[in-house]
MDAnalysis code that builds the backbone (N, CA, C; Angstrom):
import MDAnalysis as mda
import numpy as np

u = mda.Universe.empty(309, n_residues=103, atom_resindex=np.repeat(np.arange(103), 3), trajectory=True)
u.add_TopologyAttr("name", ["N", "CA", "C"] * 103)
u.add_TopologyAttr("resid", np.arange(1, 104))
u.add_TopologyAttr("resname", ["UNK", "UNK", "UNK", "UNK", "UNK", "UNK", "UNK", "UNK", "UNK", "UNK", "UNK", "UNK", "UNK", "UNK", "UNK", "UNK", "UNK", "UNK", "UNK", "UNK", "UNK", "UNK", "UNK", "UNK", "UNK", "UNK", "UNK", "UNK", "UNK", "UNK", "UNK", "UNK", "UNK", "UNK", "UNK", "UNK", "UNK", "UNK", "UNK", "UNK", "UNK", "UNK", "UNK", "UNK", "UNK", "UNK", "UNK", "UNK", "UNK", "UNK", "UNK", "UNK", "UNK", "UNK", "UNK", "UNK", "UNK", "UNK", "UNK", "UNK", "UNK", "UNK", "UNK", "UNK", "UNK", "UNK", "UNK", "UNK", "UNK", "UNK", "UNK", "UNK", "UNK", "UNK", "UNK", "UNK", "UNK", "UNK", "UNK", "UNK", "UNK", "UNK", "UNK", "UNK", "UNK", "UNK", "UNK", "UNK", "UNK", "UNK", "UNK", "UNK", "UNK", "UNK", "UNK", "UNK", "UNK", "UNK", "UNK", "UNK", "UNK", "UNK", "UNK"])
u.atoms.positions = np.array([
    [-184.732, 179.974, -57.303],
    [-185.334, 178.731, -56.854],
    [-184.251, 177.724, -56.456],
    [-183.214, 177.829, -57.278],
    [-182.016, 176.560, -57.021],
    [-181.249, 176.876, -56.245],
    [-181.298, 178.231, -55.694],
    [-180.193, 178.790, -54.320],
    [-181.452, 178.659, -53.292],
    [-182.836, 178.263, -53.480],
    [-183.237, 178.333, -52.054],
    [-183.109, 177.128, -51.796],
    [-183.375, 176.022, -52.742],
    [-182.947, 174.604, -52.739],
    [-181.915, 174.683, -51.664],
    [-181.104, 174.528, -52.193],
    [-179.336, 175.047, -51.987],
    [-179.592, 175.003, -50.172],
    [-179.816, 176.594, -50.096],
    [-179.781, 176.931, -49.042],
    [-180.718, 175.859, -47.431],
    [-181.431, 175.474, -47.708],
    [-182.866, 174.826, -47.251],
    [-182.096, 173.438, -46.770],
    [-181.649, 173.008, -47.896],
    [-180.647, 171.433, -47.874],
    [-179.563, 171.875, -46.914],
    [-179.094, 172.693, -46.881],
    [-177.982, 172.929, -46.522],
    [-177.894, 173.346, -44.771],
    [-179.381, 174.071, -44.473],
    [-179.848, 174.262, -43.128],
    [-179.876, 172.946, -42.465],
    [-180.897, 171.801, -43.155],
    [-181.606, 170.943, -42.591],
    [-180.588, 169.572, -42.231],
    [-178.857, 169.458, -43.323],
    [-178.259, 168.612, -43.105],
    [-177.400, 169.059, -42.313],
    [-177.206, 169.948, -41.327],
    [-176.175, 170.819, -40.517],
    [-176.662, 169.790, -39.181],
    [-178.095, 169.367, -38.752],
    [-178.395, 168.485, -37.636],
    [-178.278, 169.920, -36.325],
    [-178.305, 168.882, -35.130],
    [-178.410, 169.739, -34.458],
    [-177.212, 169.542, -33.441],
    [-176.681, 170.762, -32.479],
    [-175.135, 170.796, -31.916],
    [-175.287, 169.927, -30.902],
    [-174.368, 169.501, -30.064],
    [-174.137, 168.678, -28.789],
    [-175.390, 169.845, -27.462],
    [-175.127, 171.468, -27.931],
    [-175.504, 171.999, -26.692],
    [-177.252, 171.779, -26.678],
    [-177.377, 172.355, -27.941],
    [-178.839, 172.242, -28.446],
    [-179.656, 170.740, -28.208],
    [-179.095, 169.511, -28.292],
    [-179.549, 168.402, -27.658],
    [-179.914, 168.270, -26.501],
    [-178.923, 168.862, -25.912],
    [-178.819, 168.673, -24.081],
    [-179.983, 169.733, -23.800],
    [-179.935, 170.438, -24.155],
    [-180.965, 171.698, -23.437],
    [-182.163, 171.106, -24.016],
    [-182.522, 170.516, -25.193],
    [-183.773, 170.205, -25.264],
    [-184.354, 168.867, -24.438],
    [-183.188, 168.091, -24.553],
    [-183.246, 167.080, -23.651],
    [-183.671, 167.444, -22.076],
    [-183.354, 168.391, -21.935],
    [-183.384, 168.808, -20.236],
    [-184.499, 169.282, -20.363],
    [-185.198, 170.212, -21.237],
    [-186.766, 170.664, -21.366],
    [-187.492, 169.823, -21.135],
    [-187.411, 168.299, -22.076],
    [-188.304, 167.556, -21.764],
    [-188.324, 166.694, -20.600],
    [-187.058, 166.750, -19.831],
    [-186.976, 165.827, -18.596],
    [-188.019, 166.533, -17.519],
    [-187.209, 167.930, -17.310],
    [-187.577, 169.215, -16.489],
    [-189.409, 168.984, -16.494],
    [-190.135, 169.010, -17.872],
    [-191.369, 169.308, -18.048],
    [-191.793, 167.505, -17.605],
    [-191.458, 166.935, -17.760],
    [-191.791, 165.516, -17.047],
    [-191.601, 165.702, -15.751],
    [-190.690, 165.756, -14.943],
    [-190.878, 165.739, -13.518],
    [-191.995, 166.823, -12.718],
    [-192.003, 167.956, -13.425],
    [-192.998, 168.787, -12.856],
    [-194.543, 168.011, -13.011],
    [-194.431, 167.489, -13.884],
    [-195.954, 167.043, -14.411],
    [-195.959, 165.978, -13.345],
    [-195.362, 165.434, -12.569],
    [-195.199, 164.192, -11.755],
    [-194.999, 164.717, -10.109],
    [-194.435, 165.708, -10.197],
    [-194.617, 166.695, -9.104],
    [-195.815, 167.191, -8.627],
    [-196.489, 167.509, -9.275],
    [-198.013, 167.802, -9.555],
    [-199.322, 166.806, -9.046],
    [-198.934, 165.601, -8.752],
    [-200.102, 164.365, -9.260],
    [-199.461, 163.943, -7.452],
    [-200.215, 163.823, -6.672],
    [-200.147, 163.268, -4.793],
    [-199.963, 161.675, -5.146],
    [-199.863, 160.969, -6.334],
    [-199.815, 159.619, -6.569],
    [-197.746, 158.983, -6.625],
    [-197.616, 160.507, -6.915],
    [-195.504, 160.029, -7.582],
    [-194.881, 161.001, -6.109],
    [-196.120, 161.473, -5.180],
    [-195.650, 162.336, -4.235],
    [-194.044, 161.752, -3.815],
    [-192.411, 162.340, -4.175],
    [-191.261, 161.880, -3.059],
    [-191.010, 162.990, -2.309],
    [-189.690, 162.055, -1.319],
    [-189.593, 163.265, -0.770],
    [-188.605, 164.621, -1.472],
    [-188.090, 165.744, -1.297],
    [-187.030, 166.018, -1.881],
    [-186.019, 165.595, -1.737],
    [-185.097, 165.601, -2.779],
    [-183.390, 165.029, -3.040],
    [-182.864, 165.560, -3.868],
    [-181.755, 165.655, -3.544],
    [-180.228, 166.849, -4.523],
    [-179.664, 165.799, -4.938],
    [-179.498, 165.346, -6.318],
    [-178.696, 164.250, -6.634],
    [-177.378, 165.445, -7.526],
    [-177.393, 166.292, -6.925],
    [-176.101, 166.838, -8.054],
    [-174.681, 166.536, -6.882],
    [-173.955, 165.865, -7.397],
    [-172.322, 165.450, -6.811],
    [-171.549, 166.605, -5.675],
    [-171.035, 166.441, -5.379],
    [-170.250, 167.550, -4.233],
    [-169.121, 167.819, -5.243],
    [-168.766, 168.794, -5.474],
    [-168.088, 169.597, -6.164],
    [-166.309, 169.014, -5.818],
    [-166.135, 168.562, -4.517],
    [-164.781, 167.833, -4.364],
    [-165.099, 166.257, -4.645],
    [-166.399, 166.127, -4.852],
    [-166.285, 164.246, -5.384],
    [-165.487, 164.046, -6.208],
    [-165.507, 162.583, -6.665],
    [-164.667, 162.284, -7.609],
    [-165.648, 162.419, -9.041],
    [-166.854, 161.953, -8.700],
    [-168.269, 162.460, -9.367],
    [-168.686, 164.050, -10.017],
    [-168.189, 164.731, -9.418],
    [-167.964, 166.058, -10.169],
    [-167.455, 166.401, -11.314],
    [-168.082, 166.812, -12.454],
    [-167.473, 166.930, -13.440],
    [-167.028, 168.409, -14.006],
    [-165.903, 168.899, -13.726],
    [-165.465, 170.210, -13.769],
    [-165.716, 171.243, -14.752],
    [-165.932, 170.554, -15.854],
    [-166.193, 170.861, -17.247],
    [-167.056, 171.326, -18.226],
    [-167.384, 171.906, -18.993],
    [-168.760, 171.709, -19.195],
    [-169.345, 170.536, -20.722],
    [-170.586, 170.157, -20.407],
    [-170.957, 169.122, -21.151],
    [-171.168, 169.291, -22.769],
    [-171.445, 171.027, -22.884],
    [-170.968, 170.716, -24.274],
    [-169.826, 170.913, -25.088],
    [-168.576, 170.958, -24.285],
    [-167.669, 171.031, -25.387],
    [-166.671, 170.075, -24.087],
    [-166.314, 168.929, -23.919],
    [-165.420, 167.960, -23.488],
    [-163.974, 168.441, -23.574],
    [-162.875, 168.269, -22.966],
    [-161.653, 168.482, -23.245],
    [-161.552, 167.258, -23.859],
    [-159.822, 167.686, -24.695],
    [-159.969, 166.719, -25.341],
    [-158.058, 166.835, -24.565],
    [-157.688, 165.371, -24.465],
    [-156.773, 165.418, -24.103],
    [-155.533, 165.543, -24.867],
    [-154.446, 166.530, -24.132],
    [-153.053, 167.069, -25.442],
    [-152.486, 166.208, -25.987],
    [-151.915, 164.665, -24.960],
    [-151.200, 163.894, -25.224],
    [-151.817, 162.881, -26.374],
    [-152.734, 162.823, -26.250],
    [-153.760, 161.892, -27.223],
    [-153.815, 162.713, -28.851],
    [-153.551, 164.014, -28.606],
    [-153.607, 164.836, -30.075],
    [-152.480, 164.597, -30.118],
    [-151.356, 164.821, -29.317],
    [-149.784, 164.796, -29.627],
    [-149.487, 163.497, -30.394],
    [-149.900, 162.383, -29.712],
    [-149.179, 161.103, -30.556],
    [-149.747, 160.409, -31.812],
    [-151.378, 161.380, -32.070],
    [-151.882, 161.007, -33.255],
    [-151.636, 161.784, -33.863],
    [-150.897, 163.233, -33.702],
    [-150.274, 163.785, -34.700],
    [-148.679, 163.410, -35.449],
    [-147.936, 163.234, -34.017],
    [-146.445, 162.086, -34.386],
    [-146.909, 160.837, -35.168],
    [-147.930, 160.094, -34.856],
    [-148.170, 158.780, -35.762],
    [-148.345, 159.092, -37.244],
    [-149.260, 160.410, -37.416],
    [-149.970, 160.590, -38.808],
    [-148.550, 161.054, -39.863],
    [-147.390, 161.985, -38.593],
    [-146.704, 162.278, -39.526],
    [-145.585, 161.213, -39.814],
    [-145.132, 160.301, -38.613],
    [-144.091, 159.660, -39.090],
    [-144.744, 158.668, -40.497],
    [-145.836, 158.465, -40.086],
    [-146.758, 156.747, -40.937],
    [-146.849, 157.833, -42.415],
    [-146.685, 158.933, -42.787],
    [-147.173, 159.768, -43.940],
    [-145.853, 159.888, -44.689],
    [-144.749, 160.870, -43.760],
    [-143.881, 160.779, -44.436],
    [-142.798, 160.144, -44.624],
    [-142.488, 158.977, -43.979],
    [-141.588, 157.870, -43.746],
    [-142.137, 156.693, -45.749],
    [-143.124, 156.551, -45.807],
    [-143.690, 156.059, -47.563],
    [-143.141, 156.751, -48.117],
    [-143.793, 158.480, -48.065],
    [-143.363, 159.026, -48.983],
    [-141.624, 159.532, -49.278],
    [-141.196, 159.480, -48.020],
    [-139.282, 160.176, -48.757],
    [-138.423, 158.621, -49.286],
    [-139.494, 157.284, -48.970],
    [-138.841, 156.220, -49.377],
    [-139.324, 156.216, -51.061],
    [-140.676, 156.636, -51.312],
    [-141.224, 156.259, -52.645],
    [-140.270, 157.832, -53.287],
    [-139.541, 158.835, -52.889],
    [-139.335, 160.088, -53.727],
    [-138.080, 159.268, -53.436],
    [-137.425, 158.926, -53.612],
    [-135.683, 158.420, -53.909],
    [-136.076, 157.292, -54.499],
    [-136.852, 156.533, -54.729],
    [-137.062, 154.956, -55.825],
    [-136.909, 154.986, -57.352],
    [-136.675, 154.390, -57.912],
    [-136.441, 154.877, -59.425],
    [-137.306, 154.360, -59.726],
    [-138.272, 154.970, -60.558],
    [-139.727, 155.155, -61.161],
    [-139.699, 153.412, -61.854],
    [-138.527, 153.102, -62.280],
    [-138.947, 152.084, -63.120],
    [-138.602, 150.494, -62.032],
    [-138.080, 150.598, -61.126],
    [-137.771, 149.783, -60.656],
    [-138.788, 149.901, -59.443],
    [-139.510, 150.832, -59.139],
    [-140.798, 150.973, -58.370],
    [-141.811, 149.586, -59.261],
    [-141.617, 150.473, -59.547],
    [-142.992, 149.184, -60.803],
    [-142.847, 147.774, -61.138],
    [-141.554, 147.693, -61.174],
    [-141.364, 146.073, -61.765],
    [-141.743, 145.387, -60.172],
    [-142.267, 144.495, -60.608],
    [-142.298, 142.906, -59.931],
    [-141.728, 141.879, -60.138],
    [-140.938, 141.404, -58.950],
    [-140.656, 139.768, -59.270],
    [-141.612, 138.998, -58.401],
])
């Protein structure tokens, strides 16, 4: 009983992925426009609103997984390490007791 608990909690707080949004999102757009397609009252004409592949509007990529850019990982990895270990090799040479005192 306490591993289905377990398990159940554990399904339901996982949420749902970036891809799984989009595709459901697009189900319900997709099933709205047809339903509007349908009705001589929303009659348009046709139109391609998807970008030209040399626009600047084109997005090369795909939407569920974004690049993430190198230089942006590079300098938050140089920041994390200088800001981490620059404290610590100053606090490992301090003498324990003169760490502590205050004037």
């Amino acid at each position: 009983m306490r591993a289905a608990l377990v398990l159940a909690l554990g399904v339901f707080a996982v949420g749902c992925s970036r891809a799984h949004y989009r595709r459901q999102a697009d189900l319900e757009s997709y099933s709205a426009i047809a339903e509007r397609n349908q009705c001589p009252a929303w009659s348009l004409p046709r139109i391609d609103i998807t970008p030209a592949p040399l626009s600047r509007l084109a997005d090369p990529y795909s939407p569920d997984r974004p690049p993430m850019p190198l230089l942006a990982l590079g300098v938050s990895m140089a920041v994390g390490f200088i800001f981490g270990t620059y404290p610590a090799r100053r606090a490992a040479y301090m003498d324990p007791i003169e760490a502590l005192r205050h004037e």
